[in-house]
Residue, then its C-alpha position, 0 to 999 in steps of 0.5 A: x516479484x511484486x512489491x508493496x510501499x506501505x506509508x503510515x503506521x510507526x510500527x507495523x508489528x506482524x503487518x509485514x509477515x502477512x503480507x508476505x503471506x499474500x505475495x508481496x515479497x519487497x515491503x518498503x515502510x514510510x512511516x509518513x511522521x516527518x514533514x519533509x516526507x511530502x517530498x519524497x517520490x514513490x520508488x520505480x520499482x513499486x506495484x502497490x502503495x498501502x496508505x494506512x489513514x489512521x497514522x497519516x495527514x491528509x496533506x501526505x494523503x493527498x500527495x501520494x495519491x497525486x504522485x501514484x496516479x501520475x506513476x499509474x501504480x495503484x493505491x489502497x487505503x485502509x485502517x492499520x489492522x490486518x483485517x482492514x488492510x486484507x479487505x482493502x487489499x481484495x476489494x478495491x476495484x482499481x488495485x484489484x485490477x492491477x494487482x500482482x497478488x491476485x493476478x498470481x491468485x486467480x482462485x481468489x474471489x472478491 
């Protein structure tokens, strides 16, 4: 089962069932608003963290790309937009390597 942290965004919208789409069946969203969410650490269970950058600080940015690194879960960034995040998703060297998705979906090319 792989599982995806998305942090940032108020509302996903449709983001979800897209992502579902591409296999990841545990989705946990941080919406990334609050202060105290610098604090907060990554769940155990986590493949893949998606940072949505336009709903985001960059203080907030920054900690969880120290914290995944420390937890060696790979990491993407991108806008919150579908397209942006599949791109994100299928191109990003590190996470691609790692990544339950395409390793489940070897037809895949990028």
């Amino acid at each position: 089962m792989a599982s995806l942290l998305v942090i940032g965004g108020d509302k996903l919208g449709a983001i979800p069932s897209h992502l579902k789409d591409v296999g990841f069946h545990e989705i946990i969203h941080i919406d990334g608003r609050k202060v105290q969410m610098v604090k907060r650490e990554i769940p155990d269970n986590i493949d893949l963290i998606l940072v949505l950058t336009d709903f985001i600080n960059h203080n907030l940015a920054k900690k969880i790309k120290d914290k995944a690194n420390k937890k060696d879960v790979p990491i993407c960034f991108s806008r919150r937009s579908w397209c942006a995040i599949y791109q994100s998703l299928t191109t990003n060297e590190i996470a691609c390597d790692q990544c339950p998705f395409l390793k489940v979906n070897p037809s895949n090319n990028h």
